[in-house]
LUMBA-63547 format. One record per residue (C-alpha): x, y, z. Coordinates in steps of 0.25 Angstrom, whole numbers, plus 2048, in hexadecimal, padded with zeros to 3 digits. Example, Ala and Ser with C-alpha at 12.3 -4.5 7.8 and 13.67 -1.06 7.14 Angstrom:
BEGIN
8317EE81F 8377FC81D 
//
This chain:
BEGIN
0B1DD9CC9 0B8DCECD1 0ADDC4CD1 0A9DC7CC3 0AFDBCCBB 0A5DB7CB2 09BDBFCB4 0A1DCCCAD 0AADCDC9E 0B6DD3C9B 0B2DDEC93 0A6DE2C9F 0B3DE2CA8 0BADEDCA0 0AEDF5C9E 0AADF8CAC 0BADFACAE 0B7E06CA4 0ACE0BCA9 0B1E0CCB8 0C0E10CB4 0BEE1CCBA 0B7E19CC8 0BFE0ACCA 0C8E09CD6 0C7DF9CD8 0C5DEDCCE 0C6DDFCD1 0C3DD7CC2 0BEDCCCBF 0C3DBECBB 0C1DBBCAC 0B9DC7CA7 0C6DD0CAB 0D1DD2C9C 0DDDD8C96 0D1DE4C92 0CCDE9C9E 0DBDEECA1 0D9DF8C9A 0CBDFFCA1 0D2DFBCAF 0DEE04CAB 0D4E0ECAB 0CFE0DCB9 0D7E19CBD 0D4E18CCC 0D4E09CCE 0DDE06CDC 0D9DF5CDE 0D9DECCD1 0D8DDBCD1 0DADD4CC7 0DCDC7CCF 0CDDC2CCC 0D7DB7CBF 0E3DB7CB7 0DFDC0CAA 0E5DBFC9D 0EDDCAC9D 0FDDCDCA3 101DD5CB0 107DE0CA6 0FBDE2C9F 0F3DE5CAC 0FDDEECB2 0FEDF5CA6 0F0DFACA7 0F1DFDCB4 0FFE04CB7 0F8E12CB5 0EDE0FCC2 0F5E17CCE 0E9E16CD7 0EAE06CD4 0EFDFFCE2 0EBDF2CE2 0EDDE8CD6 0EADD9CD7 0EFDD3CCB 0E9DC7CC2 0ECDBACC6 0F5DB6CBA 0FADC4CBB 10ADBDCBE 109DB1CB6 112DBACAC 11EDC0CB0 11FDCFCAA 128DDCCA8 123DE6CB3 127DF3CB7 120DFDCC3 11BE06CB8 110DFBCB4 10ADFACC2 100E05CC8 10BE0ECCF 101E0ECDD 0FFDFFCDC 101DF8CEC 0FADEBCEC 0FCDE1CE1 0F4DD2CE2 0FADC4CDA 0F4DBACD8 0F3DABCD3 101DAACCB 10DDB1CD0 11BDB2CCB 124DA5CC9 132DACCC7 139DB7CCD 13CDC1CC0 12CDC3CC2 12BDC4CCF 137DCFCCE 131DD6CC2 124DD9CC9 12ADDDCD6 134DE7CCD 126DEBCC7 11EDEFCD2 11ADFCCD5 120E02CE3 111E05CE9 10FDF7CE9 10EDF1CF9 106DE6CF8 107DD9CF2 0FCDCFCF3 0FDDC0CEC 0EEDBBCED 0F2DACCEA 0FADA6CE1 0FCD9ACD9 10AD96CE3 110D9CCED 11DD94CE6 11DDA1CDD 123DAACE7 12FDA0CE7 134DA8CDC 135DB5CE3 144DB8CE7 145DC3CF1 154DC5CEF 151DC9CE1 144DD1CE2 13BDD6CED 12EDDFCEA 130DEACF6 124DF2CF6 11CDE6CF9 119DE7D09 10BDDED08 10ADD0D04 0FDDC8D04 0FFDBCCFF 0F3DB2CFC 0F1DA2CF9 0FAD9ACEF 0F3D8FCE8 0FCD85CEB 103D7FCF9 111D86CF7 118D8ED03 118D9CD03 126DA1D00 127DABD0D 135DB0D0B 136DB1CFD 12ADBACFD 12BDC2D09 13ADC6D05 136DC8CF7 12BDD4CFD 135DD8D07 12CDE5D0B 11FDDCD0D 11CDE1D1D 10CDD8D1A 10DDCAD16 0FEDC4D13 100DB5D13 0F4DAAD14 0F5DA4D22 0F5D96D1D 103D9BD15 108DA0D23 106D95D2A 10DD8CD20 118D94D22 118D94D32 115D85D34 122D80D2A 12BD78D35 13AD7BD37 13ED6ED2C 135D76D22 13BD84D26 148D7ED24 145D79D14 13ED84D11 149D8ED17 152D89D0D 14BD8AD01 142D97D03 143D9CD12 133D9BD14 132D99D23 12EDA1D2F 13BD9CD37 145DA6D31 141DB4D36 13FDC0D2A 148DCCD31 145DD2D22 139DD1D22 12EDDED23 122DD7D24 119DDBD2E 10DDD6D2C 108DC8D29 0F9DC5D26 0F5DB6D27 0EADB6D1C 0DEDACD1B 0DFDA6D0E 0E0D97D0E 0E5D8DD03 0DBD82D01 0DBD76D0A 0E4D79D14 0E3D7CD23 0E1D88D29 0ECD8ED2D 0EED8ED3D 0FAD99D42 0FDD95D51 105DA1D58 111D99D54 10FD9AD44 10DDAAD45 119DABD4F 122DA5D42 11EDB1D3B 11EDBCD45 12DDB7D46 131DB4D37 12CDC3D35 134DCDD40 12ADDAD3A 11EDD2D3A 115DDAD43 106DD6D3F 0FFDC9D3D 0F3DC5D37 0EBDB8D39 0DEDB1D36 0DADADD45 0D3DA0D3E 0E1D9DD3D 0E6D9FD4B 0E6D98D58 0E2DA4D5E 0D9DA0D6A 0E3D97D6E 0F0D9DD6E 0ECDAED6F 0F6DB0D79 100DACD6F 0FADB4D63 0FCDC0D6E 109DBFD6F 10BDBDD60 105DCAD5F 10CDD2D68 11BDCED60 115DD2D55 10FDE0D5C 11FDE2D61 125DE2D54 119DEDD4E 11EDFCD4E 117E06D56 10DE0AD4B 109DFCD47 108DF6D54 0F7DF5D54 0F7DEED47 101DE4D4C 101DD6D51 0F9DC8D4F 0ECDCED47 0E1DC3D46 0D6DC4D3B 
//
């Protein structure tokens, strides 16, 4: 019922969540005609697995969805509101579905650390992957502080667009998920980071620790997926062989790299991208050799 947004009511939402409450595995809502009242016939939907309520921001609190919802245990995959974080609430493991692993935000995320750290403390330990569709400012993760809370289970990231042109806080986010072992991250987000020069490594360095210069020994990530999203009215990004060998070295684990080829110089350097690809083939284990390497799509 995604695309439904005027064409449906509230009360026609709810009713068809009753009538298919028995037989519903997925349910994407609608913006608008979606309420506080059709909580109450989804919590029925005994074998719903993928749920999206990312269509708007609904009038109604993150505590008020989850506790509808804590008793689904075949319910895997949860995209949440898009006002879903603008208030900080009391959380505990027991209000989440006990089989949840994928979890979306969206829009407005957390400004300060106690919320950040309640939710982390709240989530349920099934919970593997963490995807941020886009968000009002990536300056909000400024906020997380790895050295007073870290959300272990989390071993895939995918993060989307932010609204506004504010750098991406790598470190603080990378060791604030220090499990992650997938990074999604737009391409345009990655180049930023790979093209800053060695005055504005120096800056940032001492401020946030941001840069590709200083190598992550720590760090589990193994693969990193360069995704297609494009903020409005910039260039597209261009990754010479240069750029990518800045991240194969900031990451001593990183095995698998995946790139639009639109944003490559392939046909003029494939030699290079060859031997991009054997480092990263050397590093993989035995059992994940084949899907190792440069992967261009």
């Amino acid at each position: 019922m995604g695309g439904l947004a005027y064409e449906s009511s509230k009360s026609l939402t709810a009713r068809l969540l009753r009538r298919t409450r028995t037989s519903l595995e997925s349910f994407a809502s609608p913006a608008v005609t979606f309420s506080i009242a059709c909580l109450a016939p989804l919590g029925k939907c005994t074998n719903l697995q993928f749920l999206d309520l990312s269509a708007d921001g609904y009038d109604m609190n993150l505590r008020q969805i989850l506790d509808s919802l804590s008793h689904l245990d075949h319910l895997t995959t949860l995209k949440l509101p898009r006002n879903a974080l603008r208030i900080a609430l009391s959380l505990q493991k027991s209000h989440w579905p006990r089989n949840l692993h994928t979890i979306q935000l969206s829009d407005w995320l957390y400004e300060e650390l106690p919320s950040w750290a309640a939710l982390f403390e709240s989530w349920p330990d099934s919970l593997t992957t963490l995807k941020i569709q886009e968000c009002v400012s990536y300056g909000s993760l400024n906020s997380l502080d790895p050295s007073a809370v870290t959300a272990e289970t989390i071993r895939v990231l995918d993060i989307g667009l932010s609204w506004h042109e504010d750098r991406f806080p790598l470190r603080r986010v990378m060791h604030s998920f220090p499990c992650a072992e997938v990074l999604r991250l737009p391409a345009y987000v990655a180049e930023d980071l790979a093209r800053m020069n060695q005055t504005d490594e120096m800056l940032i360095n001492l401020t946030s620790g941001d840069t590709l210069v200083d190598v992550d020994h720590d760090s589990l990530l193994e693969v990193l997926v360069l995704t297609e999203p494009q903020s409005p009215g910039r260039k597209l990004p261009q990754f010479s062989t240069a750029l990518l060998e800045r991240w194969v070295r900031k990451y001593p684990r990183l095995r698998r790299l995946e790139v639009p080829e639109k944003y490559t110089g392939l046909n003029h350097a494939r030699a290079y991208y060859e031997k991009l690809g054997a480092t990263l083939e050397e590093r993989a284990a035995t059992d994940k050799l084949a899907s190792s390497g440069i992967f261009l799509y």
